[in-house]
NUSEGU-928325 format. One line per 3 residues: their letters; for each residue x, y, z of N, C-alpha, C. Coordinates in Angstrom, 3 decimals, decimal comma, always signed. Layout:
N
a> X:Y:Z:X:Y:Z:X:Y:Z; ...
# end
This chain:
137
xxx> +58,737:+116,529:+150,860:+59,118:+115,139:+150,748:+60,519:+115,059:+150,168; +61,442:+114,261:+151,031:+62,556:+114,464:+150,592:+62,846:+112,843:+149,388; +63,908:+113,328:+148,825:+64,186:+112,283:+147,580:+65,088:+111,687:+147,872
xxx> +65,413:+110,267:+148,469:+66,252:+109,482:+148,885:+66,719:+108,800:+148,062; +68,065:+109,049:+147,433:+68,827:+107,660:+146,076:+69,128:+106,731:+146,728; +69,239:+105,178:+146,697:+69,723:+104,303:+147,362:+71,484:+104,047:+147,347
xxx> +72,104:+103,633:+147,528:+72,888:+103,298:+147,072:+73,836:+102,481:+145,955; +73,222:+101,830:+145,174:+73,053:+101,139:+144,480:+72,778:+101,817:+143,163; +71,638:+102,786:+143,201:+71,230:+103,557:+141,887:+72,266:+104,844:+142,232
xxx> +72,968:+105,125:+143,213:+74,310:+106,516:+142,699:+75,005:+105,472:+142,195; +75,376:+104,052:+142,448:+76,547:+103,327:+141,661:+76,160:+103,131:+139,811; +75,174:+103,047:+139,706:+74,532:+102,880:+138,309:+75,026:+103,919:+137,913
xxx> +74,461:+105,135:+138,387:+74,705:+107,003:+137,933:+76,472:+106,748:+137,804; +76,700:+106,681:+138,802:+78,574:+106,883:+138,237:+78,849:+106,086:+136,917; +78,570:+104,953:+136,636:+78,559:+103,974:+136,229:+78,430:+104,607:+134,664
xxx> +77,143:+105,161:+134,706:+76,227:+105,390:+133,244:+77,677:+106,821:+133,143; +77,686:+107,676:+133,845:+78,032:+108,965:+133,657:+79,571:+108,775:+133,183; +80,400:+107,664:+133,705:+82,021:+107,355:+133,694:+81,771:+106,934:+132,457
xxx> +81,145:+106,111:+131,667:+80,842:+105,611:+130,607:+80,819:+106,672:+129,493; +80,150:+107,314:+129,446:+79,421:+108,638:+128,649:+80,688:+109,084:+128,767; +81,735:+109,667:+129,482:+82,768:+110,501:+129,768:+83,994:+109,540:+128,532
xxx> +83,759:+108,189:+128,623:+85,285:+107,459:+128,429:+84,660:+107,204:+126,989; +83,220:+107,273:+126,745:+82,888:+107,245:+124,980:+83,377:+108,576:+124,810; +83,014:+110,019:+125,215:+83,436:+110,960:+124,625:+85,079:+111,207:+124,583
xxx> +85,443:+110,625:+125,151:+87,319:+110,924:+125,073:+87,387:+109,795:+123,973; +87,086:+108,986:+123,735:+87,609:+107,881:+122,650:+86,539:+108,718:+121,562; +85,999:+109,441:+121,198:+85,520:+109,611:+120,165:+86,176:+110,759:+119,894
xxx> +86,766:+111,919:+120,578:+87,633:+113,086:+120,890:+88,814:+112,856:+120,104; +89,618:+111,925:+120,941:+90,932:+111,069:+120,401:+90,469:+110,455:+118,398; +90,140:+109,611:+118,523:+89,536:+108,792:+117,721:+89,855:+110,634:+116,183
xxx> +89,201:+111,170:+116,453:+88,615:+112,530:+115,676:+90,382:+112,923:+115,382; +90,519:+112,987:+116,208:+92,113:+113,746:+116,263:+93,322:+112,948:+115,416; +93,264:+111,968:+115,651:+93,820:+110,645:+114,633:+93,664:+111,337:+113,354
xxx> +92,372:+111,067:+113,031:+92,042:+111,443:+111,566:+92,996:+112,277:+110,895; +93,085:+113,513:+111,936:+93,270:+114,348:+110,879:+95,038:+113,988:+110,971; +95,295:+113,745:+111,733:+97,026:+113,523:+111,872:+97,531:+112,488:+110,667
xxx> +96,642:+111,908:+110,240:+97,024:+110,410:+109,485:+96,853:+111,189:+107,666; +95,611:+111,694:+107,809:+95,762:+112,860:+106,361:+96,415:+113,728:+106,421; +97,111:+114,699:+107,250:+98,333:+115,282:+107,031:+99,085:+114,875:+106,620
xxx> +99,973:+113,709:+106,607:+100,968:+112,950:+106,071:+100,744:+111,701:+104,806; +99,265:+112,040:+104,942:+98,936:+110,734:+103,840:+100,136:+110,767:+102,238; +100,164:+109,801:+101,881:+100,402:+109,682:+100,633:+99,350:+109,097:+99,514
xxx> +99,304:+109,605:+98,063:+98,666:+109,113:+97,260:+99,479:+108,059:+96,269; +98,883:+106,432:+96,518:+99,820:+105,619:+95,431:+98,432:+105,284:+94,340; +99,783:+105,033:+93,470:+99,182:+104,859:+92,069:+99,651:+103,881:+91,278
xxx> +99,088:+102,868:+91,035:+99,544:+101,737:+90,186:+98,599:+100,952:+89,730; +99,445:+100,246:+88,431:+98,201:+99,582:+87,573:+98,744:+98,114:+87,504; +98,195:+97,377:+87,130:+98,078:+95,783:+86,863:+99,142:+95,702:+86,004
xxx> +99,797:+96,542:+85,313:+100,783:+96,396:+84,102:+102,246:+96,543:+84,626; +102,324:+97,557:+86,109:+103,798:+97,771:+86,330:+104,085:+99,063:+86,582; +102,692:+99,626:+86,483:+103,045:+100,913:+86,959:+103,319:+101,617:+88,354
xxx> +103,824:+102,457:+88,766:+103,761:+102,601:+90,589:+104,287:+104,227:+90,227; +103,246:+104,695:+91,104:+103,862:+106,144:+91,473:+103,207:+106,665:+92,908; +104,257:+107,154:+93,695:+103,927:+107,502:+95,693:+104,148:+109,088:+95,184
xxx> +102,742:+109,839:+95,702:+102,932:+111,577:+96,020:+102,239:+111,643:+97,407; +102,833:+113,015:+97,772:+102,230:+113,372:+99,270:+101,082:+113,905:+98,947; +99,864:+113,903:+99,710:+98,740:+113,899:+99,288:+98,573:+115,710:+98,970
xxx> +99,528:+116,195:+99,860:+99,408:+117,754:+99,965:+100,402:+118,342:+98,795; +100,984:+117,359:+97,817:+101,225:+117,974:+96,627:+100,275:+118,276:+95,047; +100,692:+118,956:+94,129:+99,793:+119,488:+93,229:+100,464:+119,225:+92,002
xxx> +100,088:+117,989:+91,723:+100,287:+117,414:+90,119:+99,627:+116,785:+89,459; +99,726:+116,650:+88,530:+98,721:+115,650:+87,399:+99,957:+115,144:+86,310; +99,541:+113,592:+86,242:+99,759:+112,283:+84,926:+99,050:+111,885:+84,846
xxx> +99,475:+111,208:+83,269:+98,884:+110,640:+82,805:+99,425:+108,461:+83,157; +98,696:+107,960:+83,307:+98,910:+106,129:+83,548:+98,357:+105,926:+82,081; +99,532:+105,185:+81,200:+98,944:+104,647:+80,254:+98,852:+102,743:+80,441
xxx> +98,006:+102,858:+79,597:+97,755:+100,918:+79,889:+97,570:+100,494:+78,552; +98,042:+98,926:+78,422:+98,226:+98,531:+77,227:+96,407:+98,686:+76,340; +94,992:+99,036:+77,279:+93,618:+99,071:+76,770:+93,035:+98,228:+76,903
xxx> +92,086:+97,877:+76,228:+90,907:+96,971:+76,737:+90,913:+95,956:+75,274; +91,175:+96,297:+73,813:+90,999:+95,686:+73,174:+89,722:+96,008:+72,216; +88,941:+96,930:+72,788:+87,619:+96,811:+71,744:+87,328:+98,506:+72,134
xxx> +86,536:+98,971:+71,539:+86,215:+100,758:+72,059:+87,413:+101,542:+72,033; +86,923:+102,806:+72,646:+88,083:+103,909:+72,518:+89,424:+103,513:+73,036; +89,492:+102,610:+74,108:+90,745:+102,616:+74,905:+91,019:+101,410:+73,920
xxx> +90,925:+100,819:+73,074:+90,852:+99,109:+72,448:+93,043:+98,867:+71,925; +93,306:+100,091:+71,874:+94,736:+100,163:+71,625:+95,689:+100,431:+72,531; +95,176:+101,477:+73,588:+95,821:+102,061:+74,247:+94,952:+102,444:+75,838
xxx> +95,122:+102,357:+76,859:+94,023:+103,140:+77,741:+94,813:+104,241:+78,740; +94,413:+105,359:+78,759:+94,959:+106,259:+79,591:+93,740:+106,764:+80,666; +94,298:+106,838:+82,091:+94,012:+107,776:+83,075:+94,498:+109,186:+83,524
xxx> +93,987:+110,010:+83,281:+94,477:+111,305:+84,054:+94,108:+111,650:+85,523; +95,304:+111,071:+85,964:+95,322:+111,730:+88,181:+95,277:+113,134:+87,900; +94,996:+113,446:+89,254:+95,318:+114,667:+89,336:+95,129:+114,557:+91,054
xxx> +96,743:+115,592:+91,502:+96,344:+115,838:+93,175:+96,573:+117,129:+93,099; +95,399:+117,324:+93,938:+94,952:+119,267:+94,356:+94,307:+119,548:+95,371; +94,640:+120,646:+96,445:+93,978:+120,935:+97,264:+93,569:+119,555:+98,216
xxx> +94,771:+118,822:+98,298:+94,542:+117,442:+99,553:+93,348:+116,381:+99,076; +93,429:+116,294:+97,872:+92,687:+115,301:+97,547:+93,161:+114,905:+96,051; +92,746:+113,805:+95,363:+93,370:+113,095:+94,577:+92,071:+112,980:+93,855
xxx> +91,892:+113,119:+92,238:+90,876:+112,617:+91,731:+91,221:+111,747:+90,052; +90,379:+111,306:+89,328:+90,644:+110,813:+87,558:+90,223:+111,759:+87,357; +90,783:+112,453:+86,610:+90,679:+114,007:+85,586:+89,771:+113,220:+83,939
xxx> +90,285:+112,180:+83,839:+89,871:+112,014:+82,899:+90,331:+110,286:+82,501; +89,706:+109,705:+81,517:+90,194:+108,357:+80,871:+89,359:+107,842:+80,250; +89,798:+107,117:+79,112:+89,528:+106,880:+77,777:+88,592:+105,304:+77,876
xxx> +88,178:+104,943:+78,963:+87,733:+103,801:+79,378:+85,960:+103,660:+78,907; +85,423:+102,873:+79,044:+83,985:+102,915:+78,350:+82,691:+103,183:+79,262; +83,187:+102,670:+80,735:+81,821:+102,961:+81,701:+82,374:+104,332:+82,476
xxx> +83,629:+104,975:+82,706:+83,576:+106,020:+83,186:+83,459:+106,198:+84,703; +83,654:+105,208:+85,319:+82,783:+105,513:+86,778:+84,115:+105,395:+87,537; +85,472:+105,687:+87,425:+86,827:+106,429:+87,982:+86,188:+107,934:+87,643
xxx> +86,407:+108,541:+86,624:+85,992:+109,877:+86,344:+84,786:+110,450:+86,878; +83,729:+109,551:+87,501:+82,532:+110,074:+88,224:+82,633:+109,845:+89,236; +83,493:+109,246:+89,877:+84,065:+108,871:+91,178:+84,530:+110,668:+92,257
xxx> +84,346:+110,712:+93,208:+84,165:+111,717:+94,002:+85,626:+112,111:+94,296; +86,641:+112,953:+94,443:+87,883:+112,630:+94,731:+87,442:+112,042:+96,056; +89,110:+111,812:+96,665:+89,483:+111,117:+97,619:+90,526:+111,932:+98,453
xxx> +90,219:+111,340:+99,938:+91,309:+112,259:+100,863:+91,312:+112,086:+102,436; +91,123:+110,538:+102,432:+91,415:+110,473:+103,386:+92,396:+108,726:+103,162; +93,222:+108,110:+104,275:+93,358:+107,091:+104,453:+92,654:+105,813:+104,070
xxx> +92,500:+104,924:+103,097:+91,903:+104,072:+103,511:+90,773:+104,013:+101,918; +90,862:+105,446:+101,285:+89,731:+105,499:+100,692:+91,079:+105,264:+98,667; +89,638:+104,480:+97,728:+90,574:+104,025:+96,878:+89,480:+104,394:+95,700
xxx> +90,137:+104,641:+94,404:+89,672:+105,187:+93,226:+89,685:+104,002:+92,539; +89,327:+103,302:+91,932:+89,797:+101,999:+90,738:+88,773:+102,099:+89,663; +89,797:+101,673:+88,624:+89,649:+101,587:+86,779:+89,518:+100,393:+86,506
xxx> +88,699:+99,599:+86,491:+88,255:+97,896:+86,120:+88,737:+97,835:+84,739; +88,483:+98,672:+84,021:+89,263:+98,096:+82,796:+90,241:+98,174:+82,222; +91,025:+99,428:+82,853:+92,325:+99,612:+82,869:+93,317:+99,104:+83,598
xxx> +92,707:+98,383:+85,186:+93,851:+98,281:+86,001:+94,573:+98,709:+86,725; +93,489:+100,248:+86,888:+94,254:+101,261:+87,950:+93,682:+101,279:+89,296; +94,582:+101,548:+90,020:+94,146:+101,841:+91,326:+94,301:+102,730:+92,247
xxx> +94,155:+103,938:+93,058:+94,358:+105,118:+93,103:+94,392:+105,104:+94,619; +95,082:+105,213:+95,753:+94,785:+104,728:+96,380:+95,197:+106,311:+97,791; +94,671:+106,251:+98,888:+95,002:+107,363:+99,690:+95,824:+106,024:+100,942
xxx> +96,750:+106,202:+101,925:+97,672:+105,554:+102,256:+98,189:+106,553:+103,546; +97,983:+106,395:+104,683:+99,668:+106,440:+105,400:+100,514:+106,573:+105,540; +100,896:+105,393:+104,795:+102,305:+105,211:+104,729:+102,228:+104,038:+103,662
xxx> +103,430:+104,043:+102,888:+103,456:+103,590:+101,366:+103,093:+101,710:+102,036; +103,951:+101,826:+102,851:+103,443:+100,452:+102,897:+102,286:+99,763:+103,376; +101,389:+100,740:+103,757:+100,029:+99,878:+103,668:+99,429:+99,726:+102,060
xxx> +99,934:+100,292:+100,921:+99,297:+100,190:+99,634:+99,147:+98,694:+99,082; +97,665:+98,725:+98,671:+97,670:+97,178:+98,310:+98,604:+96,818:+97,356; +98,816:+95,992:+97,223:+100,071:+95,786:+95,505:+99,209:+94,828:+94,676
xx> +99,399:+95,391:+93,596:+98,664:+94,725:+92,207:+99,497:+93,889:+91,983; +99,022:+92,359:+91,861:+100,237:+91,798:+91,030:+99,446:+91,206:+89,849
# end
């Protein structure tokens, strides 16, 4: 018994199969982006007070952001963050803040993805290009 497709169901088949083909090239592409946009990323850094500092994400340094504090607790005089960029990612090394959850925060390393200090005012941010960085005012 032979198996006769109509015509109509090979147009579906192309149809379904051209589809499947033009998701996998846009998800191919799409993949490839990624990594082109974190090669060149930059890490900005600025706080609510005036601070601003732009590194390439593929450099290896650490500062300290000081902030005028919170007023009450450890930071109540003074509040500091410690960045740190290593190995293509950016993390808080450390800060004097009271809930901690910059410092438990996962680094960061791609475009798009952001570190922030609620009580300090920091914001840590992975970027493009400098001018997509949000600006604190």
């Amino acid at each position: 018994m032979a198996l006769h497709i109509k015509t109509g169901d090979r147009i579906l088949i192309a149809l379904i199969a051209l589809g499947v083909a033009a998701g996998a090239l846009w998800f191919a592409l799409g993949r490839a982006d990624d990594g082109a946009d974190a090669a060149g990323a930059l890490v900005v850094c600025q706080s609510k007070d005036g601070f601003y500092r732009c590194d390439p994400l593929d450099s290896s340094v650490s500062y300290t952001v000081g902030t005028p504090g919170t007023g009450r607790g450890a930071d109540a005089d003074a509040g500091e963050n410690r960045i740190s960029i290593h190995d293509g990612a950016v993390r808080v090394e450390s800060a004097n803040c009271g809930n901690q959850v910059c410092v438990q925060h996962d680094p960061v390393d791609a475009p798009g993805e952001q570190i922030v200090c609620l009580p300090h005012g920091v914001v840590v941010e992975v970027v493009a290009n400098e001018q997509d960085a949000a600006r604190l005012s």
